[in-house]
C-alpha angles and dihedrals in degrees: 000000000000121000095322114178127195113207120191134193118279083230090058097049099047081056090071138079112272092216095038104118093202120041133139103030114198117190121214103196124193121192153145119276082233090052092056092108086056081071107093132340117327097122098053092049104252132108086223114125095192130046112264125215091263088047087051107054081040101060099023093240137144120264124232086042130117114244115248135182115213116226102254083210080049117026086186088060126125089030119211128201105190114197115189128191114239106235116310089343096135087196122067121181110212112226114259097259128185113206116194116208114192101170115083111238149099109295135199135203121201127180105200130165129200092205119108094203097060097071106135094034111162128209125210124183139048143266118225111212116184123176118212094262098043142302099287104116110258090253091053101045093079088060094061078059098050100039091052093059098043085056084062097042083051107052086035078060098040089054095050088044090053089049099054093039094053090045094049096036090131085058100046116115128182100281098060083060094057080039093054087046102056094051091054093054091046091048089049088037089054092042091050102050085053085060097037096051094032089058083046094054093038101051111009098248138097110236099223101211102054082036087064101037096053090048086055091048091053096049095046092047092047085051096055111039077056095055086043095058092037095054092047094048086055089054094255102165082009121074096335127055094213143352106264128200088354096069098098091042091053092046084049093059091042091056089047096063102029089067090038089060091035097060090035086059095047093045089048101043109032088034116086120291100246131164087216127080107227122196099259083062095047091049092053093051092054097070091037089053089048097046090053088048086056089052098041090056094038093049086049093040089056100033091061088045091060102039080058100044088046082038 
């Protein structure tokens, strides 16, 4: 926990006692996904989250507290920092806390209150989480991985392909050039998403401007290895020269979905990294899913066109 501030209303803090050392607690709690049932009362019985006065008295605990039941494998977990304003003070600094996690498995970190009076409290500040091998997120360390040997396929791929294009140059049409094209977005896509997720994982932060460029890359590359399958499919270099009186429709529907990928993978990358799909995200998938309807019964529609007019 690095310099988090909690910041509560100046309604609330007038509400308190002037000379009260504790008001206000806040709980940080830290704990497994598989320990989520051990948050409030379940095992007493109750849908209550805090202690009330009857659970209280019951259980000798402390009100204004969220109930927590310890791990009988791991008495410490879940762990719970617990911060208080001193008197009317509206700001209170939680205390740098290094919290050391030696169980593999998806961890939350909730910050509650019991208090009523603390409604609108506001946070400032970060948390800083870092795994043994680095700080890439446990779901996202396998694609560092991944995106470093595709580089090589890739390049491996890139070098055949520039063999066999140089020694049938006389025989190259248009299309090995869009085809030449595609696997080099996908070889510098595939670079730039190592780098982007290895400085991640190095230092904690997303460097912007390779963030973006690889996202583009991405977009453009998905694009086109769409419009390729789509133009072959219509016989383009085929049984036809050239496309005819479909060429802007097919660029319209290109476009489409070129800026539709393109917002999805900036929503999704520069925006926080969050186990859970919020709406802006779904919103974004939806064009994208019926763009890729629209090419996938294009590509089959033509493509049965063709097999018939060569039949």
């Amino acid at each position: 926990f690095d310099d988090v501030i909690f910041i509560r209303t100046k309604e609330s803090a007038d509400a308190q006692n002037e000379m009260q050392e504790n008001s206000g607690l806040v709980e940080a709690i830290i704990l497994d996904i598989k320990d989520q049932k051990m948050i409030g009362g379940a095992y007493l019985k109750s849908d209550m989250i805090c202690w009330t006065p009857q659970l209280a008295e019951e259980k000798a605990c402390r009100l204004s507290q969220v109930i927590i039941q310890r791990n009988l494998d791991n008495p410490k977990w879940p762990r719970c920092i617990t911060t208080s304003s001193a008197g009317r003070n509206q700001e209170a600094k939680m205390e740098s806390v290094t919290v050391e996690i030696d169980k593999t498995g998806m961890y939350y970190l909730y910050f509650m209150f019991c208090d009523p009076y603390l409604k609108g409290t506001i946070i400032k500040g970060r948390t800083v989480w870092r795994n043994p091998s680095g700080y890439l997120p446990g779901k996202m360390a396998p694609l560092m991985v991944v995106f470093g040997l595709m580089s090589l396929a890739y390049l491996v791929l890139g070098l055949i392909w520039l063999l066999k294009f140089v020694r049938h140059w006389k025989d190259v049409i248009q299309l090995h050039y869009h085809i030449t094209a595609v696997i080099a977005l996908a070889m510098c896509e595939s670079a730039l998403w190592y780098f982007e997720y290895s400085n991640l994982n190095s230092t904690g932060r997303r460097p912007m401007g390779i963030t973006m460029w690889a996202v583009t890359f991405t977009a453009v590359k998905k694009t086109l290895s769409r419009l390729l399958l789509l133009v072959v499919s219509m016989g383009y270099g085929v049984v036809r020269p050239t496309l005819g009186g479909i060429t802007s429709r097919v660029l319209l529907l290109g476009g489409a979905y070129l800026i539709a990928s393109e917002s999805y993978e900036l929503v999704e990358h520069l925006g926080n990294i969050n186990d859970f799909s919020g709406k802006t995200a779904l919103f974004l998938v939806l064009p994208i899913t019926l763009l890729d309807a629209c090419f996938i019964l294009w590509i089959f529609s033509s493509l049965s066109k063709n097999v018939e007019q060569l039949q």
